[in-house]
N, C-alpha and C positions, 0 to 999 in steps of 0.2 A: 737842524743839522743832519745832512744825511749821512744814513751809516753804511759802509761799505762791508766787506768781508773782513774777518779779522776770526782769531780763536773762538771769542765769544760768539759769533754765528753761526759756530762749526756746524754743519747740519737742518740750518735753515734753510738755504737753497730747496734742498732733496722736498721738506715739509712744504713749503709756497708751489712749487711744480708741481706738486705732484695734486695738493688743494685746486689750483686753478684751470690743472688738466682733467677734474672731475666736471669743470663746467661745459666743457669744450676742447676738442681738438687745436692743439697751436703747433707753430715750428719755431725751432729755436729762438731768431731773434723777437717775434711776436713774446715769446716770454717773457724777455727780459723788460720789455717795455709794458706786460702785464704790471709785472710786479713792480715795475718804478711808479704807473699810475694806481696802482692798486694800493698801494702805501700814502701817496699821494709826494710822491720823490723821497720817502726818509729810506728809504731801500734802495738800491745799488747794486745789480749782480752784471758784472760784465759778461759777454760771452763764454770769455775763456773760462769762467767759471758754471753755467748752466749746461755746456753743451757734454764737459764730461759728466754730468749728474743725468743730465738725459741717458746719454752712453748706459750709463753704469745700471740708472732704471731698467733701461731694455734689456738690459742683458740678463737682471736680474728677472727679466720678466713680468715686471710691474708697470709697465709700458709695450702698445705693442706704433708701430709704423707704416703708415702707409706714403708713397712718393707720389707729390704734382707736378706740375708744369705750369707756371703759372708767368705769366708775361715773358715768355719765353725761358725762364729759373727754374731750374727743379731745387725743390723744396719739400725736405722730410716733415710729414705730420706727425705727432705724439700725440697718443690718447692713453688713458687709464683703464687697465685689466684687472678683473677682479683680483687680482693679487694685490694691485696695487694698490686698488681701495682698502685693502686689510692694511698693508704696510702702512700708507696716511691716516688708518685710525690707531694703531701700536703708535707713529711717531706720535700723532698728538696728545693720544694719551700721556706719551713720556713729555712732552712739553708741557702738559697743563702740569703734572705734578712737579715738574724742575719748574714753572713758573712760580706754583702756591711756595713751594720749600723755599724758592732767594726772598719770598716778601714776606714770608714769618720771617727768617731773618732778618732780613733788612728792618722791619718793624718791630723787632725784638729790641727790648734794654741792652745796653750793652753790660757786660760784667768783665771784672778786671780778674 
């Protein structure tokens, strides 16, 4: 069942981009279709949602841009700047610990 965007993803976009623009330079829609195969389809991120997370990367500076020409298209690349490697290592860190904390929950007895 694939998951799309919703509350509960709030924030995952920014963490998968910003992971898979440590391997390699992408432009927008190449992303989207990273992360649908990179999930193996259970991920969904339409454009309208990756390209203001790129924006927002750049601007923050955790992304820098270079533009190609590429079959005649220009086409903005995104790559990861050492800032933004810090930020993907703060977000994961906040994700692995909001991972461990829902699954003691969720594994915990319940009490009335």
């Amino acid at each position: 069942m694939p998951t799309t965007t919703s509350q509960f993803l709030n924030g995952v976009p920014e963490l998968l981009v910003l992971r898979l623009l440590r391997d390699k330079e992408m432009y927008g829609y190449e992303l989207v279709e990273a992360i649908r195969a990179a999930s193996n389809d259970n991920l969904s991120f339409a454009e309208g949602v990756i390209y203001p997370v790129l924006h927002s990367l750049e601007r923050d500076g955790a992304l820098s841009t270079r533009r190609q020409t590429v079959n005649g298209r220009s086409r903005v690349y995104y790559s990861v700047t050492p800032t933004g490697k810090d930020r993907f290592n703060d977000l994961l860190a906040h994700w692995q610990h909001l991972q461990s904390t829902i699954a003691t929950i969720v594994k915990a007895p319940h009490h009335a």
